[in-house]
ZASEPA-343239 format. One record per residue (C-alpha): residue number from 1; residue in one letter; x, y, z. Coordinates in pm, whole numbers, plus 32768, in hexadecimal, padded with zeros to 4 digits. Each point is the difference from the previous one (the first is absolute). Layout:
BEGIN
NUM;A;X;Y;Z
...
***
This chain:
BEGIN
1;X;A38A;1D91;D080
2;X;8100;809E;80E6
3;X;80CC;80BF;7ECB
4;X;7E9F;8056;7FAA
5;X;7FA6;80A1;8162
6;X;8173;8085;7FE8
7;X;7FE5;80BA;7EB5
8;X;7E8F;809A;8077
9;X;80A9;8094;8148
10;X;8135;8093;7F31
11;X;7F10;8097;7F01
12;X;7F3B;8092;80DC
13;X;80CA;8089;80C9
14;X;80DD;8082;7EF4
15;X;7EB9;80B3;7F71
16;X;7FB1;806D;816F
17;X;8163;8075;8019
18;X;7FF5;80DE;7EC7
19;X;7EB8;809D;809C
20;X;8038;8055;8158
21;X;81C3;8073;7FB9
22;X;7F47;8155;7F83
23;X;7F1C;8062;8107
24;X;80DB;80C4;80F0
25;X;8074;80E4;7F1E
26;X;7E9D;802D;7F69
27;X;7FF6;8146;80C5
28;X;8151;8083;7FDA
29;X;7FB6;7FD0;7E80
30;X;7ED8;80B4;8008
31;X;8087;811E;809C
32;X;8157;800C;7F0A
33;X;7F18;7FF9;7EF9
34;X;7F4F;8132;805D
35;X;7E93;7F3C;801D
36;X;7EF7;804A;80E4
37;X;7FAA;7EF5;812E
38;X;7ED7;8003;7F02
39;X;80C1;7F9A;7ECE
40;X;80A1;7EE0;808C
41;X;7EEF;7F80;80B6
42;X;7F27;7FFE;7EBF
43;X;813A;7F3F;7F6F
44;X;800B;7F1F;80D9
45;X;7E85;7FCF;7FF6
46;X;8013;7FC4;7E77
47;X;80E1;7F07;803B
48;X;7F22;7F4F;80E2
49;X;7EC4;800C;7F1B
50;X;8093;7F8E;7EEE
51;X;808A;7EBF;80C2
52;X;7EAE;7FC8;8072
53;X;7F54;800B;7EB1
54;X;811A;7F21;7F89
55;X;7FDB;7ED5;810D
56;X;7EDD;7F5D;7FAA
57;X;806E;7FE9;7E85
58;X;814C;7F70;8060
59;X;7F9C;7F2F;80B8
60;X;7ED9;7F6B;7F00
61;X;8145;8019;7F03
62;X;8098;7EFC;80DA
63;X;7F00;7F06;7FE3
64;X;7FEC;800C;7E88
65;X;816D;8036;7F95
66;X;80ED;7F7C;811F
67;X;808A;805E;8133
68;X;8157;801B;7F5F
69;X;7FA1;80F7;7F0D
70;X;7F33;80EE;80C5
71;X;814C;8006;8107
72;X;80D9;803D;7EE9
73;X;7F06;810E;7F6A
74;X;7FDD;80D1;8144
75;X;815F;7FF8;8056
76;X;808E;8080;7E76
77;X;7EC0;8100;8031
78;X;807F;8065;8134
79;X;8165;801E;7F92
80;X;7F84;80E0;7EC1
81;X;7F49;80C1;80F6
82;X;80ED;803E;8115
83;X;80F1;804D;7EB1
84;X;7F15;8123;7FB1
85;X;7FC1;808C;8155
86;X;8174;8001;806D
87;X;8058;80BB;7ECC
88;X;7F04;80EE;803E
89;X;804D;802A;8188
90;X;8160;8033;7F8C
91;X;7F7C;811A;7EEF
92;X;7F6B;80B3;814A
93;X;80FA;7FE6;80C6
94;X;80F4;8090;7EEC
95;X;7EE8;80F9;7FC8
96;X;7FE2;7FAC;7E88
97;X;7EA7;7FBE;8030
98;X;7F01;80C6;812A
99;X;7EE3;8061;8062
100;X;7EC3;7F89;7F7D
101;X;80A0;7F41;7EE8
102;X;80F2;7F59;80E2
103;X;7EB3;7F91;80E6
104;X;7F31;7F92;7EC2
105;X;8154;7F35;7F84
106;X;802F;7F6E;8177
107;X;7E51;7F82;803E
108;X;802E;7F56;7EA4
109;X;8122;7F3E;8046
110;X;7FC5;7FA6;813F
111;X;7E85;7F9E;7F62
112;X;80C5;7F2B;7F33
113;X;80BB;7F64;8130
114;X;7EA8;7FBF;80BF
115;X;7F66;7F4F;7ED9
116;X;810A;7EDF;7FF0
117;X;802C;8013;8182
118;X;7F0E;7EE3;8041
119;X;8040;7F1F;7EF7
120;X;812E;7F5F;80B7
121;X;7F4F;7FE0;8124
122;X;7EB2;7F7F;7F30
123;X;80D4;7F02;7F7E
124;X;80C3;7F91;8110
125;X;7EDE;7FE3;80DD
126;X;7F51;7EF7;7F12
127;X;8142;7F57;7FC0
128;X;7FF7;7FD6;816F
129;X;7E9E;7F83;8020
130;X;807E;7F0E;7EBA
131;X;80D4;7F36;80F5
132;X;7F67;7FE7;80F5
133;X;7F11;7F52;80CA
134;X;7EA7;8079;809B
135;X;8099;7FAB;816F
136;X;8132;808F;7F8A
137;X;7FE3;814E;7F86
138;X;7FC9;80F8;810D
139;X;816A;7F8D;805C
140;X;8037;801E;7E81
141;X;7FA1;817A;8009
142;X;80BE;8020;8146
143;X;810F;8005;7EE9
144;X;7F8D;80F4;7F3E
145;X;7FD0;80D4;814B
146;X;816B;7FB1;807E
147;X;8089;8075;7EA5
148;X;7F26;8151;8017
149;X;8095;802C;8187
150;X;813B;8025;7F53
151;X;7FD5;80CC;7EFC
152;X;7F5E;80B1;8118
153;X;8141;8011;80E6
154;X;80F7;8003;7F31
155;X;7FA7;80FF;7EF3
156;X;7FD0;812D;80BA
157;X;8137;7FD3;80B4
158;X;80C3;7FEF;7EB7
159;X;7F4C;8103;7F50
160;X;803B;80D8;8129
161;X;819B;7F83;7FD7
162;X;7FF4;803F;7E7F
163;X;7F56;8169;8074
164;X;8140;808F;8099
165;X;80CE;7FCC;7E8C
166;X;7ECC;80C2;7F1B
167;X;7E93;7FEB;8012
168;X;7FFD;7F42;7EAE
169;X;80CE;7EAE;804F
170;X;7EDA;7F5E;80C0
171;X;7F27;8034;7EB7
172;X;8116;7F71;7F20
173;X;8032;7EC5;812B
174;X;7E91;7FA8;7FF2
175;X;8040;8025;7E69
176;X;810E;7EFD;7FF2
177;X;7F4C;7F46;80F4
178;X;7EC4;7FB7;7F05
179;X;80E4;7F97;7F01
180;X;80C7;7F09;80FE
181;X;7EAB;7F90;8046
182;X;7FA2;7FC3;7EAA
183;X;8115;7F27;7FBA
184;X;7FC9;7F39;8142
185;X;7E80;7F8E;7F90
186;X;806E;7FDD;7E9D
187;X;8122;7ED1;8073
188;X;7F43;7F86;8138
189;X;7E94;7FBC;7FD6
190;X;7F6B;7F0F;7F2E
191;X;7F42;8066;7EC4
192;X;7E96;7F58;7FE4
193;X;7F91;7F25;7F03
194;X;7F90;80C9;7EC4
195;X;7E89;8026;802F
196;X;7FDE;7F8A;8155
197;X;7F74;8131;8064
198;X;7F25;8054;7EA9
199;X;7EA8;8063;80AE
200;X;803E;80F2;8156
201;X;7EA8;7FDA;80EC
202;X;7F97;8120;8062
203;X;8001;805E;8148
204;X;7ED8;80C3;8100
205;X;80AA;80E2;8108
206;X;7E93;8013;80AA
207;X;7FC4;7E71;8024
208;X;7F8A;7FC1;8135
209;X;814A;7F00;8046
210;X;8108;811B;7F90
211;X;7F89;814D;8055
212;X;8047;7FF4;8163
213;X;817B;7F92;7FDF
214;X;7FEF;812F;7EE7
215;X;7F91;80EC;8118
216;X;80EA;7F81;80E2
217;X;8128;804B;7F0E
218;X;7F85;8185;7FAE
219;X;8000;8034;8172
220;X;8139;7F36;8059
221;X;80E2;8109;7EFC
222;X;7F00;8124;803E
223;X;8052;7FC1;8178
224;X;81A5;7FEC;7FBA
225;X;7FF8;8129;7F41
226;X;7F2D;80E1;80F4
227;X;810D;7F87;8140
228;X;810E;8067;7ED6
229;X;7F80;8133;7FC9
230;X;7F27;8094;8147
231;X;808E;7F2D;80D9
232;X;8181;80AA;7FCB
233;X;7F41;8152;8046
234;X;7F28;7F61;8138
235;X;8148;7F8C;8094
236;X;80C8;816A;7FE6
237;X;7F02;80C6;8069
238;X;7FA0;7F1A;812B
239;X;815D;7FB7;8099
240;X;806B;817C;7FAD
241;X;8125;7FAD;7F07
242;X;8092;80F3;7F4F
243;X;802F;7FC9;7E56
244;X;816B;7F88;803F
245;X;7F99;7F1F;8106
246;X;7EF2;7F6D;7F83
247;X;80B6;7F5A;7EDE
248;X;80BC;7F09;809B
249;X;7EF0;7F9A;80F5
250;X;7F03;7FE3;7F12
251;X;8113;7F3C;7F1C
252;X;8008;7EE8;8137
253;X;7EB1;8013;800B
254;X;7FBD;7FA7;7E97
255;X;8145;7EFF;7FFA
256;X;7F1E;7F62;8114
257;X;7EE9;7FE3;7F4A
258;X;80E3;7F42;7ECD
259;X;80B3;7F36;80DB
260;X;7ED3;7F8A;80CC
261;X;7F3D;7F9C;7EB0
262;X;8117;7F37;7F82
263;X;802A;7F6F;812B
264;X;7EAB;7F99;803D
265;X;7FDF;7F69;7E8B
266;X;8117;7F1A;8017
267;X;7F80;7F93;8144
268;X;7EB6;7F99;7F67
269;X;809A;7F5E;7EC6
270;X;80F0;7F58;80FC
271;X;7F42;7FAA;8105
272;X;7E77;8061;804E
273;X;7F7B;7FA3;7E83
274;X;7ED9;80BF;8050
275;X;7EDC;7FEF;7F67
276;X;7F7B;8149;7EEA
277;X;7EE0;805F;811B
278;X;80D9;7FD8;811F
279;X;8107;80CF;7FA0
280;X;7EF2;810F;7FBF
281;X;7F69;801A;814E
282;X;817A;7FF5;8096
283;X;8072;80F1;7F1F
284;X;7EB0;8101;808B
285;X;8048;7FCA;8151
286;X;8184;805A;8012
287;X;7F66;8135;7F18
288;X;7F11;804B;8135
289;X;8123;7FCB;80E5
290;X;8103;80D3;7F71
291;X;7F06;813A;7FA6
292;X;7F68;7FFA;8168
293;X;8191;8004;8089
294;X;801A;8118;7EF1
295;X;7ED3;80B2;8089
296;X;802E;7FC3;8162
297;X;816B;8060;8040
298;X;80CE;811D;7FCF
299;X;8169;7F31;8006
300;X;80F3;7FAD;7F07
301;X;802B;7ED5;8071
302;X;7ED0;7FA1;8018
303;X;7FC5;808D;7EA5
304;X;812E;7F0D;7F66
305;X;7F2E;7EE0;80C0
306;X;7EBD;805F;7F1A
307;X;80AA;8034;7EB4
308;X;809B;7EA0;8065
309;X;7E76;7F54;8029
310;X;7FA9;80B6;7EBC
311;X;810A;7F67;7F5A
312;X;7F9E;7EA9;80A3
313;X;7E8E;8065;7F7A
314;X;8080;803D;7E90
315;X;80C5;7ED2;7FF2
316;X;7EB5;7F12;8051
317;X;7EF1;80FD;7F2B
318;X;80F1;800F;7ECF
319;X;802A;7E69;7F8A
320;X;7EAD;7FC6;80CA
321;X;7F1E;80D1;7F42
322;X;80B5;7F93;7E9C
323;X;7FF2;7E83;8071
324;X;7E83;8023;8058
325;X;7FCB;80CD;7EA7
326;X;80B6;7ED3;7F3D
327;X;7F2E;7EEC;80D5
328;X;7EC4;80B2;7F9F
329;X;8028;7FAB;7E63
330;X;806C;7EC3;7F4D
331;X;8148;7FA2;7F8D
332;X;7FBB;8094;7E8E
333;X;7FC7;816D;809B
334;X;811E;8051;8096
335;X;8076;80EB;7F65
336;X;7EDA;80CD;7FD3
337;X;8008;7FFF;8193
338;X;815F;8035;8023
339;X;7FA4;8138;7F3B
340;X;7ED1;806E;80E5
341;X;80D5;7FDA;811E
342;X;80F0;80F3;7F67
343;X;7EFC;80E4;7FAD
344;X;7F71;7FFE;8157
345;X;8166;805C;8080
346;X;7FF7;8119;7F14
347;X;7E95;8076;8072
348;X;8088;801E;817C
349;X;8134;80D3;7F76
350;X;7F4E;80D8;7F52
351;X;7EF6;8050;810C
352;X;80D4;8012;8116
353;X;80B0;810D;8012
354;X;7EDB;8100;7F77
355;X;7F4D;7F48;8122
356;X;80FE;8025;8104
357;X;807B;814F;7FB8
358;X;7EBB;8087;8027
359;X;7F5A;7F64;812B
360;X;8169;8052;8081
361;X;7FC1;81AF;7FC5
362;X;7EC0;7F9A;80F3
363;X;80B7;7F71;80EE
364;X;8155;7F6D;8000
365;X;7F86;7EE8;80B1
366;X;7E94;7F8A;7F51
367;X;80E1;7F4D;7EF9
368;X;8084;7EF5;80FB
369;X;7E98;7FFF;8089
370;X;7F68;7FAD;7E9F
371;X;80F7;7F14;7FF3
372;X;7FCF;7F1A;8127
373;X;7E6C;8027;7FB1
374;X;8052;7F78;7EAD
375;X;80FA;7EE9;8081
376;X;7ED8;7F87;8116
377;X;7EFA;7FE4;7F0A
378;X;80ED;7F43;7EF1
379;X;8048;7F19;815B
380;X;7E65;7FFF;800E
381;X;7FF4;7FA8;7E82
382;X;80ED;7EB1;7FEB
383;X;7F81;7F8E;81A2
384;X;7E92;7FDB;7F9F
385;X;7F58;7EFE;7F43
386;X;800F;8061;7EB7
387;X;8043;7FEC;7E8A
388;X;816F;7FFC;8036
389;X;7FED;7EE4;80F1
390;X;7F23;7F32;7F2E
391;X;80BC;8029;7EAD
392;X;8169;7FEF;80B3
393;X;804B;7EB5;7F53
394;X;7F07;8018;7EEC
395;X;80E5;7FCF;7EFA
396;X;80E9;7EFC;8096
397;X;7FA6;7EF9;7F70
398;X;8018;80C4;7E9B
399;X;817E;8040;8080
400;X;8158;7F40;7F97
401;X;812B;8072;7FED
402;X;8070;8018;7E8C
403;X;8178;7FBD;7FC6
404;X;8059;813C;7EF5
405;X;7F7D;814F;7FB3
***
């Protein structure tokens, strides 16, 4: 059980890892390719759609042909992909290829990279669920959430590392990563019984029992990637930095934010054990608490302490909102949920930074606002009586932990 646990937090974070090592030098690309802010964005936006039209069939892949397999699919997908978009990045960037063809070449690749993006996560997720117990697995997910707080804090910093030598070695390190990866699942986790899986349930995302931990999971990466996005342009403008300074600060800032969600998720795998609901409503109310100290204050250091409760937030909404999704279903479905719960991620990427960006050209402050309104009424959602309370251990005693996958 603990190689099991062991080999879910490498993968993921490994797949995190290969993610996250290219995203500060997303806009220095961009502008050595000779794209518009609107060209990239639209790449990157591709990307995201196609990862969240992927999830959900992942995931329900997982259930019928093996965790194993699906892992081992998305990671040799994602190492064809990244293949394909680094050699096309490095045709730009030797100007063999530009303009419109270059862009065309670049949203299909990186299409390519979104599609198999979830299926590692899809599979991992169920795997998780697998082995463990009903009173076990929001700590279980806390794993899954660790791995991703790596990934997290430790890619950016060595993309930004690989930066200084070329542009194109953080594209071929999160290449070679995906195969390392791929090698990894294929010697450590155990291949299921032929069969075991023949007929995948399928799976409704509006169920009364599932639909609010789906929510929760749109707004909990909808929320991280408006604070990534208008959040780095709310803190310039509003302490007065200048571009050169606000680099660095804003790098703390975010470092925070990874170091505080790690932090947080060992602490509840080590220690608190809390339950999916519970982890929700804590996870709101350091949300509320770090936007209004965002909102409120006009110092950096108070700004590091509310990028430090958002990370807090993030590490409790993150496993809490996938443990409560895997509760809501029986054991045979979890990988169609696993899938969901990718999806839903996907969702909240894709929406917020259209959102953000322009309630931000209103006024640089009515994102944060939306924000904490959205927070207090997910709070209002899991505090009341409701569906989610009722249905919280619906499925237990449908629940075992199941030795292979």
């Amino acid at each position: 059980m603990k190689r099991i646990k062991s080999m879910i937090f490498v993968s993921i974070a490994l797949s995190t890892l290969g993610t996250t090592i290219i995203l500060p030098i997303i806009a220095p690309l961009i502008r050595e390719l000779r794209l518009s802010v609107a060209e990239g964005g639209w790449m990157i936006s591709i990307g995201s759609i196609a990862t969240a039209v992927a999830a959900a069939a992942w995931g329900t892949a997982s259930d019928r042909f093996g965790r194993k397999r699906v892992m081992l699919a998305g990671f040799a997908g994602l190492f064809a992909g990244y293949v394909l978009h680094t050699a096309t990045v490095w045709s730009g960037l030797a100007a063999t290829l530009s303009g419109s063809t270059l862009f065309l070449l670049l949203a299909a690749t990186r299409a390519l990279v979104g599609s198999f993006q979830p299926a590692v996560p899809a599979g991992a997720q169920a795997l998780m669920a697998d082995n463990t117990r009903a009173d076990e697995r929001s700590s279980g997910m806390a794993y899954i959430g660790a791995a991703n707080g790596v990934g997290l804090v430790v890619g950016p910093a060595l993309g930004g590392l690989l930066a200084l030598h070329g542009l194109i070695w953080p594209f071929v390190l999160a290449t070679v990563l995906c195969l390392v990866s791929f090698f990894i699942v294929a010697v450590t986790v155990p291949a299921v019984a032929p069969g075991a899986r023949a007929k995948a349930a399928a799976v409704n995302p509006f169920a009364p029992a599932l639909l609010p931990w789906l929510l929760a999971g749109v707004l909990t990466m909808f929320s991280i990637v408006t604070i990534q996005i208008s959040g780095g342009f709310y803190f310039q403008e509003k302490l007065g930095l200048s571009t050169a300074e606000t680099g660095p600060q804003l790098a703390v800032a975010l470092t925070l934010v990874g170091v505080a969600l790690l932090l947080m998720q060992i602490l509840q795998v080590r220690v608190l054990r809390w339950p999916a609901r519970r982890m929700i409503l804590a996870g709101a109310l350091f949300w509320v608490a770090g936007l209004a100290t965002l909102l409120l204050t006009a110092t950096a250091a108070a700004y590091f302490l509310s990028y430090a409760l958002l990370g807090i937030g993030a590490g409790l909404l993150i496993p809490g909102y996938m443990a409560g999704a895997s509760l809501a279903v029986p054991s045979d479905r979890q990988g169609a949920v696993a899938g969901l719960s990718a999806a839903a991620q996907g969702i909240g990427f894709i929406l917020g930074p259209v959102a953000s960006t322009m309630l931000y050209e209103i006024d640089r402050s009515l994102p944060l606002w939306g924000l904490l309104g959205l927070m207090a009424l997910l709070f209002v959602l899991f505090a009341v009586p409701s569906a989610v309370r009722r249905s919280r251990h619906h499925h237990a005693s449908r629940e075992s932990p199941e030795t292979s996958a």
